[in-house]
mmCIF file of the N, C-alpha and C atoms, coordinates in Angstrom:
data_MODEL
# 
_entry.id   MODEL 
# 
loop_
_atom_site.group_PDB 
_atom_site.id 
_atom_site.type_symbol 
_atom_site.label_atom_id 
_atom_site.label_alt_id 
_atom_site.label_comp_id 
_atom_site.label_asym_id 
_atom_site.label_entity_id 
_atom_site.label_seq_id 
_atom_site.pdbx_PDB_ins_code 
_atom_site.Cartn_x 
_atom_site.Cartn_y 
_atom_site.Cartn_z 
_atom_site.occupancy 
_atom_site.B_iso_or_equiv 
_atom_site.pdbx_formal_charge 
_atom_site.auth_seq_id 
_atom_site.auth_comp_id 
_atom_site.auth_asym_id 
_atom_site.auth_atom_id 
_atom_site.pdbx_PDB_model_num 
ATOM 1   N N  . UNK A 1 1  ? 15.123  -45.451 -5.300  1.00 0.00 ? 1  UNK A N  1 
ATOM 2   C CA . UNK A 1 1  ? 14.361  -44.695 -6.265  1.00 0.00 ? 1  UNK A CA 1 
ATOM 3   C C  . UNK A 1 1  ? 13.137  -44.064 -5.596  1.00 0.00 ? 1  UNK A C  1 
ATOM 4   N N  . UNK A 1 2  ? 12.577  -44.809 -4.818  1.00 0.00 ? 2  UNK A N  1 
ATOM 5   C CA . UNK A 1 2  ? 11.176  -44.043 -3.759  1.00 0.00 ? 2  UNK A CA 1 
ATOM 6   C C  . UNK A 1 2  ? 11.439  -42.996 -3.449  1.00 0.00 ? 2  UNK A C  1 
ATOM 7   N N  . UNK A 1 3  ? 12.623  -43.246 -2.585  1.00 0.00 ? 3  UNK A N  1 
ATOM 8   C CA . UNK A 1 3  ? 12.993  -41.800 -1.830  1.00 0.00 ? 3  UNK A CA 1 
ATOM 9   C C  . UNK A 1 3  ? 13.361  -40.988 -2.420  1.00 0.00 ? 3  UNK A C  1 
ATOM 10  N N  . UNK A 1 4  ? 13.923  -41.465 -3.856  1.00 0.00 ? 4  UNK A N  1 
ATOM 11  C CA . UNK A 1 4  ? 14.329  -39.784 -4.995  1.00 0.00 ? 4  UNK A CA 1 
ATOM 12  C C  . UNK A 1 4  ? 13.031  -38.920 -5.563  1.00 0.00 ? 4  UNK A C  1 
ATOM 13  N N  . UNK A 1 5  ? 11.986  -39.829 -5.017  1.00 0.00 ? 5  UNK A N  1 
ATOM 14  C CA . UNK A 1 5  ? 10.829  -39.493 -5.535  1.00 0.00 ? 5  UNK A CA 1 
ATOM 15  C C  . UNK A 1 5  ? 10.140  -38.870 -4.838  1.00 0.00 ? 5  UNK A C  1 
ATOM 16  N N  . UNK A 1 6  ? 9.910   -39.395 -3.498  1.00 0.00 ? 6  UNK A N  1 
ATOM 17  C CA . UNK A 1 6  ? 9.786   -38.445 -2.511  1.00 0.00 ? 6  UNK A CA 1 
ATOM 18  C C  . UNK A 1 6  ? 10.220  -36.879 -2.608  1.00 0.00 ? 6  UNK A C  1 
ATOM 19  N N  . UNK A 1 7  ? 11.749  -36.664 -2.160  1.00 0.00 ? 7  UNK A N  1 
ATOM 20  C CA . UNK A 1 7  ? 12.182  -35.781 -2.524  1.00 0.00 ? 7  UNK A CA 1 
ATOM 21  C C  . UNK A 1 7  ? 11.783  -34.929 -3.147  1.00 0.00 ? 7  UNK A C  1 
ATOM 22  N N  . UNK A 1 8  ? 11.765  -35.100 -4.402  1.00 0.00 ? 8  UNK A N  1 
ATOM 23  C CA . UNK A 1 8  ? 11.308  -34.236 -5.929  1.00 0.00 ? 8  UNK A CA 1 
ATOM 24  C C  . UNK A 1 8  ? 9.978   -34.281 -5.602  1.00 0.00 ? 8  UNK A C  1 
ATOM 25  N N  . UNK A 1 9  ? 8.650   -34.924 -5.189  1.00 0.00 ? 9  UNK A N  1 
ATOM 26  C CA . UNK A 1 9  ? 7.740   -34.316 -4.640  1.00 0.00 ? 9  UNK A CA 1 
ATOM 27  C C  . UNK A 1 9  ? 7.708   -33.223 -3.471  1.00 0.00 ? 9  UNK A C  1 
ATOM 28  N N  . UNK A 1 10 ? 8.298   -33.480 -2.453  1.00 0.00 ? 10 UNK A N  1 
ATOM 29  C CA . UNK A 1 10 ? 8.285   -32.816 -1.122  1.00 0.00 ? 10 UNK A CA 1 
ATOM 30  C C  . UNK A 1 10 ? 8.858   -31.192 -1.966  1.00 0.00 ? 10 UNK A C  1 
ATOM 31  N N  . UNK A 1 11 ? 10.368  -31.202 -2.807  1.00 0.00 ? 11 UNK A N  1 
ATOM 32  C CA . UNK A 1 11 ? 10.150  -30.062 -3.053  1.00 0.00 ? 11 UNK A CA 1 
ATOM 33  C C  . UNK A 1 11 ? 9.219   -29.288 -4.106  1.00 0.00 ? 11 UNK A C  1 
ATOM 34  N N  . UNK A 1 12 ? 8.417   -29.642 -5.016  1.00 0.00 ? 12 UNK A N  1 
ATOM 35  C CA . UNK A 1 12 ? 7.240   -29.515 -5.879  1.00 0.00 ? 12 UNK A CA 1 
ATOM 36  C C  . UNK A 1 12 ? 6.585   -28.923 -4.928  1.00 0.00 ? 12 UNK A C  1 
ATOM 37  N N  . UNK A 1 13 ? 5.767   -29.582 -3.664  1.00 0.00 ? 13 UNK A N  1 
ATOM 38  C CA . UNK A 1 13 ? 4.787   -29.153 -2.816  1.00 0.00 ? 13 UNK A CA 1 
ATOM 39  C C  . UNK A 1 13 ? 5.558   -28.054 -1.870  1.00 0.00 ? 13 UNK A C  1 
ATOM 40  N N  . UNK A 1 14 ? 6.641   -28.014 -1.885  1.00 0.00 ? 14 UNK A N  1 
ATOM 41  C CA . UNK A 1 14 ? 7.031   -26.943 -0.679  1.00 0.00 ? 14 UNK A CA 1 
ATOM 42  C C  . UNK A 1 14 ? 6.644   -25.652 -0.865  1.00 0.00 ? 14 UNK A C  1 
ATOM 43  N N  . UNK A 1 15 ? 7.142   -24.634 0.225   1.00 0.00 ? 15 UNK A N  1 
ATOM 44  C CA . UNK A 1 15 ? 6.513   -23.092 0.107   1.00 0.00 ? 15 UNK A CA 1 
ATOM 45  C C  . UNK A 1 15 ? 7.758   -22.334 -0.903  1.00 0.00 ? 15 UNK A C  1 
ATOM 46  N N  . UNK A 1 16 ? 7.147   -21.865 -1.803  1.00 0.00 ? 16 UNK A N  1 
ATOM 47  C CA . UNK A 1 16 ? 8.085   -21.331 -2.936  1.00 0.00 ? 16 UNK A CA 1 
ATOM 48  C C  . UNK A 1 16 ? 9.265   -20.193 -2.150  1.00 0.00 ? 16 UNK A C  1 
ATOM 49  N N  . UNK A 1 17 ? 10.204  -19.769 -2.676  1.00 0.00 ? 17 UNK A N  1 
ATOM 50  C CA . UNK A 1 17 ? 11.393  -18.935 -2.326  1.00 0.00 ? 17 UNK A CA 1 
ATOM 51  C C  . UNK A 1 17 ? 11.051  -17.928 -2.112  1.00 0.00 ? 17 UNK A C  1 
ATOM 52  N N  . UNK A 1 18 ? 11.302  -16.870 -1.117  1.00 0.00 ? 18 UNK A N  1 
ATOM 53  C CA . UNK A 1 18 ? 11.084  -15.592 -0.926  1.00 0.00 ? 18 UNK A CA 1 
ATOM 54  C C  . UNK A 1 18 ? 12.226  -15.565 -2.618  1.00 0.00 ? 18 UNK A C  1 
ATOM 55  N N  . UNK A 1 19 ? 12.035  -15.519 -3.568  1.00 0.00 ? 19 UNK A N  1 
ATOM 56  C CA . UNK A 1 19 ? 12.795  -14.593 -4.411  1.00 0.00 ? 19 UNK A CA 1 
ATOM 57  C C  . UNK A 1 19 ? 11.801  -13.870 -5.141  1.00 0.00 ? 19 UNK A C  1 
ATOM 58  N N  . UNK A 1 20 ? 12.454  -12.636 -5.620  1.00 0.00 ? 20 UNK A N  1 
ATOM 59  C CA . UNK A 1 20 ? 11.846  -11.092 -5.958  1.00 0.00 ? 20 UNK A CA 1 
ATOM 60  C C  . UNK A 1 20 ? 10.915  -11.455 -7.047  1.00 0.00 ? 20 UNK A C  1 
ATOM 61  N N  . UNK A 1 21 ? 10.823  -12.100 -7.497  1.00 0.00 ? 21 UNK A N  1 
ATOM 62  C CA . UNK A 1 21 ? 10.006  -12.507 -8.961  1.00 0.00 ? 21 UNK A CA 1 
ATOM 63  C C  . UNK A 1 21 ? 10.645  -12.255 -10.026 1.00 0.00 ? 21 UNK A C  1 
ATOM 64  N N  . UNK A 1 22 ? 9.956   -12.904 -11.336 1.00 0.00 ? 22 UNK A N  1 
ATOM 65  C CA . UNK A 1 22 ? 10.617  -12.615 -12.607 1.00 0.00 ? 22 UNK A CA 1 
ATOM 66  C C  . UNK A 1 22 ? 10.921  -11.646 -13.036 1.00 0.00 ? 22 UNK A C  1 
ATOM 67  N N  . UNK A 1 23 ? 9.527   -10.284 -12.825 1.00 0.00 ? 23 UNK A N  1 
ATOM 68  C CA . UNK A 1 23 ? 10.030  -9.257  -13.751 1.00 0.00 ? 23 UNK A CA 1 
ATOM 69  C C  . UNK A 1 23 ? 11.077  -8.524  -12.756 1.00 0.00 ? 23 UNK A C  1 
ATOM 70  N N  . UNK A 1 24 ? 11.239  -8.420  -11.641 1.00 0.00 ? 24 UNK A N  1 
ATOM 71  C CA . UNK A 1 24 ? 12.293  -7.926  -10.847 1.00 0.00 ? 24 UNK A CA 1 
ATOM 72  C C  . UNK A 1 24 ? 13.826  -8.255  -11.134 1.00 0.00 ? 24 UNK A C  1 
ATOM 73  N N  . UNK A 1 25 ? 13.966  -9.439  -11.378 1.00 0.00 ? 25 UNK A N  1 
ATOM 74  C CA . UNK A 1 25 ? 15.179  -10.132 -12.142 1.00 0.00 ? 25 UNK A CA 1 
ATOM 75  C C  . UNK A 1 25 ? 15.499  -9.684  -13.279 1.00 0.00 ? 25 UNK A C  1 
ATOM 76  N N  . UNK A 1 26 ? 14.323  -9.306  -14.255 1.00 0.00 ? 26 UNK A N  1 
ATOM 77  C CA . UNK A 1 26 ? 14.411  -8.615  -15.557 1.00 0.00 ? 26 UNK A CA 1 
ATOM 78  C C  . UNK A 1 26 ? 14.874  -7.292  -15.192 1.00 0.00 ? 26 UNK A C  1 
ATOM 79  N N  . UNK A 1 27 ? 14.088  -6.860  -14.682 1.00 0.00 ? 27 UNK A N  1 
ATOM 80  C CA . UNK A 1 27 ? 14.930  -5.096  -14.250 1.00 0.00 ? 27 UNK A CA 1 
ATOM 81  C C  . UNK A 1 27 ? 15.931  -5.290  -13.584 1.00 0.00 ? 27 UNK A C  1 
ATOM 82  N N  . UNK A 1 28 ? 16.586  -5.923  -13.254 1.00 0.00 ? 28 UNK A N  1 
ATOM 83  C CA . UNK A 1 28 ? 17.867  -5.785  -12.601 1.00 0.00 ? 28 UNK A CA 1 
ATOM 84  C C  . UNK A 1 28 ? 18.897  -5.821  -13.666 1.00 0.00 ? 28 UNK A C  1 
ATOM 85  N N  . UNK A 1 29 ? 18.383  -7.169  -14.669 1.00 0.00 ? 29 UNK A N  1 
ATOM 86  C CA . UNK A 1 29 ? 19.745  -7.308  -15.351 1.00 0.00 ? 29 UNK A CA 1 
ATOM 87  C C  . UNK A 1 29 ? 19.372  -6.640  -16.693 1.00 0.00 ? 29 UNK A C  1 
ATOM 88  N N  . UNK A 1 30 ? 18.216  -5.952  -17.357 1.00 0.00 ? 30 UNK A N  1 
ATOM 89  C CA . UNK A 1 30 ? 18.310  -5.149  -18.157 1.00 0.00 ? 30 UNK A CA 1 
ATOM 90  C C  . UNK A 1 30 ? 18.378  -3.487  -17.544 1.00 0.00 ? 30 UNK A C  1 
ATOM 91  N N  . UNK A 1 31 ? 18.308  -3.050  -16.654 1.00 0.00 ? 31 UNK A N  1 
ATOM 92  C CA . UNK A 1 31 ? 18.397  -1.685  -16.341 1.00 0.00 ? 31 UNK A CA 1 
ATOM 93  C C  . UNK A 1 31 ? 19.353  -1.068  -16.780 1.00 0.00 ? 31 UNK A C  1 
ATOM 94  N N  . UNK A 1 32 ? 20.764  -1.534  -16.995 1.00 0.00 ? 32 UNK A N  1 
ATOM 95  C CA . UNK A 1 32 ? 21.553  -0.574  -17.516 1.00 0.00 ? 32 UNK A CA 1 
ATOM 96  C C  . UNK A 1 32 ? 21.436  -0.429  -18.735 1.00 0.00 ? 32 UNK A C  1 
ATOM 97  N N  . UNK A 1 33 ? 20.523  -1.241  -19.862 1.00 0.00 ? 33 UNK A N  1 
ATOM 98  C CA . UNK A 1 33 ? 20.191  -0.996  -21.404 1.00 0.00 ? 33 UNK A CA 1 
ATOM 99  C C  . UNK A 1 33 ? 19.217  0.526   -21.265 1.00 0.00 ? 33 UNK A C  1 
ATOM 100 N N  . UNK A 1 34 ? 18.216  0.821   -20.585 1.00 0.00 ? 34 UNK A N  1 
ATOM 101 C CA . UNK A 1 34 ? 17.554  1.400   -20.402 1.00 0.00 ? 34 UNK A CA 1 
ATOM 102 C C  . UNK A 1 34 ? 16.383  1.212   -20.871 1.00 0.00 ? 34 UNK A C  1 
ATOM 103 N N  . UNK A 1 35 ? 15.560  2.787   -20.850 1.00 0.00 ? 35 UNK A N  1 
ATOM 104 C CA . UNK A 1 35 ? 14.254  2.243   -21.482 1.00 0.00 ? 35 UNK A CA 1 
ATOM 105 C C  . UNK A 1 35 ? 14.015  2.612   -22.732 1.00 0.00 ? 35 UNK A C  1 
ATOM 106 N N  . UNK A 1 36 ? 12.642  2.684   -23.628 1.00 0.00 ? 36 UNK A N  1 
ATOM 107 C CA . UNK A 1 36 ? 12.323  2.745   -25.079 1.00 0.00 ? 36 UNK A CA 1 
ATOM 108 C C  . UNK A 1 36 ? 11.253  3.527   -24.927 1.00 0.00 ? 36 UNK A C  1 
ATOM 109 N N  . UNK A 1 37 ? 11.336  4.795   -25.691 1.00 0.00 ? 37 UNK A N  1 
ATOM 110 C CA . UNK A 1 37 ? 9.800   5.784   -25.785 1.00 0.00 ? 37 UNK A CA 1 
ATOM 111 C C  . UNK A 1 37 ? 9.151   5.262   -26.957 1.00 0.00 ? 37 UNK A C  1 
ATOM 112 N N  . UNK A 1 38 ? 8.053   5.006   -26.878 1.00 0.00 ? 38 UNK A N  1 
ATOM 113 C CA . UNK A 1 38 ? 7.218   4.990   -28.081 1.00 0.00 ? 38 UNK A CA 1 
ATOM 114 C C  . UNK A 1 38 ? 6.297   5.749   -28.271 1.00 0.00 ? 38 UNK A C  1 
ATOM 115 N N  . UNK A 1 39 ? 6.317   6.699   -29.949 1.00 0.00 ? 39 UNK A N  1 
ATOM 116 C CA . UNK A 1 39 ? 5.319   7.187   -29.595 1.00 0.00 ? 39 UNK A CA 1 
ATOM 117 C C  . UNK A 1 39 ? 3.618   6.740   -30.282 1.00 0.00 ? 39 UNK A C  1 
ATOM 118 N N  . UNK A 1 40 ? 2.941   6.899   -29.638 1.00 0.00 ? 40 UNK A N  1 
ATOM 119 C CA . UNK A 1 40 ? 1.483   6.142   -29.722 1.00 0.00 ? 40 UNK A CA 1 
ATOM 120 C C  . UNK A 1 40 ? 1.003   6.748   -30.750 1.00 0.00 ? 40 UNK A C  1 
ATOM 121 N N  . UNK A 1 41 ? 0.392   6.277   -32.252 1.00 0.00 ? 41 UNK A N  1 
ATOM 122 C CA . UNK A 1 41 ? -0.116  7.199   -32.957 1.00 0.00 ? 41 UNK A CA 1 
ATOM 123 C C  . UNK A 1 41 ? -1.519  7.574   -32.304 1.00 0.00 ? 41 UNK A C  1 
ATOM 124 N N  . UNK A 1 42 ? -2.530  8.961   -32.900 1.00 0.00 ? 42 UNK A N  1 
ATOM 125 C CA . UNK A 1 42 ? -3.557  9.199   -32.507 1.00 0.00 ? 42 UNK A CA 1 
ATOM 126 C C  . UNK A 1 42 ? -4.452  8.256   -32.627 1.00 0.00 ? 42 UNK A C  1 
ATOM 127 N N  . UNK A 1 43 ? -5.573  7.752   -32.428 1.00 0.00 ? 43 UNK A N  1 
ATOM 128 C CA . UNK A 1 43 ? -6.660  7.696   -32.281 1.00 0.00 ? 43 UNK A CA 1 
ATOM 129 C C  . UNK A 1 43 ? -7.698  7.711   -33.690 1.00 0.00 ? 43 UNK A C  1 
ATOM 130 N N  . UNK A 1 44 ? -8.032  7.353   -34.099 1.00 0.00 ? 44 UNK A N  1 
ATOM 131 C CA . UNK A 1 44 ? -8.655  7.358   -35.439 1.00 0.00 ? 44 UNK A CA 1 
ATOM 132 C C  . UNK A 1 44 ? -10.019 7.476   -35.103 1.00 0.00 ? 44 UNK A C  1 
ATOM 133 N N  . UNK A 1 45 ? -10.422 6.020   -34.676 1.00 0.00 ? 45 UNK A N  1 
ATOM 134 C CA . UNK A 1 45 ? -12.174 6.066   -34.520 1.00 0.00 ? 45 UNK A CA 1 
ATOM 135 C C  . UNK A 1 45 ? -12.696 6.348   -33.136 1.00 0.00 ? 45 UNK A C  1 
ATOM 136 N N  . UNK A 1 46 ? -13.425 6.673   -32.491 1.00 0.00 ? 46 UNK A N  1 
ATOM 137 C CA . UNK A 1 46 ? -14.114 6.819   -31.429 1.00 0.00 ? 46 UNK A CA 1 
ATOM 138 C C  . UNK A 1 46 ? -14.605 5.717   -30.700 1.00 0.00 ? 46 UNK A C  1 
ATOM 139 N N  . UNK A 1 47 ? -13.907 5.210   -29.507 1.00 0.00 ? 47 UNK A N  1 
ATOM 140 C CA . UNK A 1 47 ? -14.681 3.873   -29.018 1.00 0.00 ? 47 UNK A CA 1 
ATOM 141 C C  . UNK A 1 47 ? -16.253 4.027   -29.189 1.00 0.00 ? 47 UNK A C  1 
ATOM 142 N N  . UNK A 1 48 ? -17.016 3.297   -29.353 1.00 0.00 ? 48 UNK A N  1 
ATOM 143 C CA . UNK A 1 48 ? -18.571 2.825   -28.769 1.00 0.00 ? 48 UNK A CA 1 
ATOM 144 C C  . UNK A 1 48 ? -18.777 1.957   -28.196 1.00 0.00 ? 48 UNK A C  1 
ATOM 145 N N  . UNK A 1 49 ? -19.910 2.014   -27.455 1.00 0.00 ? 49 UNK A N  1 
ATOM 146 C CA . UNK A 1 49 ? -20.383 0.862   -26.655 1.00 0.00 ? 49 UNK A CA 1 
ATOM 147 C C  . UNK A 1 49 ? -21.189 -0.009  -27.606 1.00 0.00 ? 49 UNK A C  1 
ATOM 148 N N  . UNK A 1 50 ? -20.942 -1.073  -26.792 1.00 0.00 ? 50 UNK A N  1 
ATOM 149 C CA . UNK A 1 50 ? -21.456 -2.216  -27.315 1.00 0.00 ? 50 UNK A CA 1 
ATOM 150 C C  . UNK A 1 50 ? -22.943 -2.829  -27.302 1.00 0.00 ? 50 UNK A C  1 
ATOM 151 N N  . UNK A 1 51 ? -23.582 -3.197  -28.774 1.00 0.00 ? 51 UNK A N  1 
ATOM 152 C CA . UNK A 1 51 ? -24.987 -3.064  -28.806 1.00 0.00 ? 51 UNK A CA 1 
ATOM 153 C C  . UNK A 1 51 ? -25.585 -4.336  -28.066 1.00 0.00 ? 51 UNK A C  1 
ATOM 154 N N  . UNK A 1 52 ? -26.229 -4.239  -26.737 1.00 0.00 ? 52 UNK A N  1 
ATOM 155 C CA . UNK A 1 52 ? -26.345 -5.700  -26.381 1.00 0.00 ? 52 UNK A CA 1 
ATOM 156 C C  . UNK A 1 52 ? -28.140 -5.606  -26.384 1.00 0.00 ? 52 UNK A C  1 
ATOM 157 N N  . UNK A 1 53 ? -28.923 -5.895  -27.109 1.00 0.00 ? 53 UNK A N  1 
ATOM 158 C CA . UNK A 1 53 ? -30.356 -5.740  -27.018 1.00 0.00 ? 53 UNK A CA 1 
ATOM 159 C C  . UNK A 1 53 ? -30.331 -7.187  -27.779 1.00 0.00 ? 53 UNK A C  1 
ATOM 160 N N  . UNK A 1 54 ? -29.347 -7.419  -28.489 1.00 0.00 ? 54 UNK A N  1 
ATOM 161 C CA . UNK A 1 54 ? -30.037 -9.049  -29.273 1.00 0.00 ? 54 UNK A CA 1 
ATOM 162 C C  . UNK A 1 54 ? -30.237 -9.758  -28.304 1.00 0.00 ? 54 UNK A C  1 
# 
């Protein structure tokens, strides 16, 4: 049991996988769905800055 423990630590601490990352995996296996336009409505209020004197 030590040594299963070992193990499962040693790989916990090891140097992670050269693999591509998550969202790369995501574009691979959703790319042939394609993509989604949205369109953004306008703008209503005008940002302002923020009152910092209190």
């Amino acid at each position: 049991m030590e040594a299963e423990i070992r193990a499962i630590l040693a790989d916990a601490v090891s140097e992670p996988s050269t693999s591509e990352g998550l969202f790369t995996a995501l574009l691979d296996r959703f790319s042939e769905v394609g993509g989604v336009e949205l369109e953004l409505p306008p703008r209503g209020i005008s940002a302002r800055a923020a009152d910092l004197s209190a």
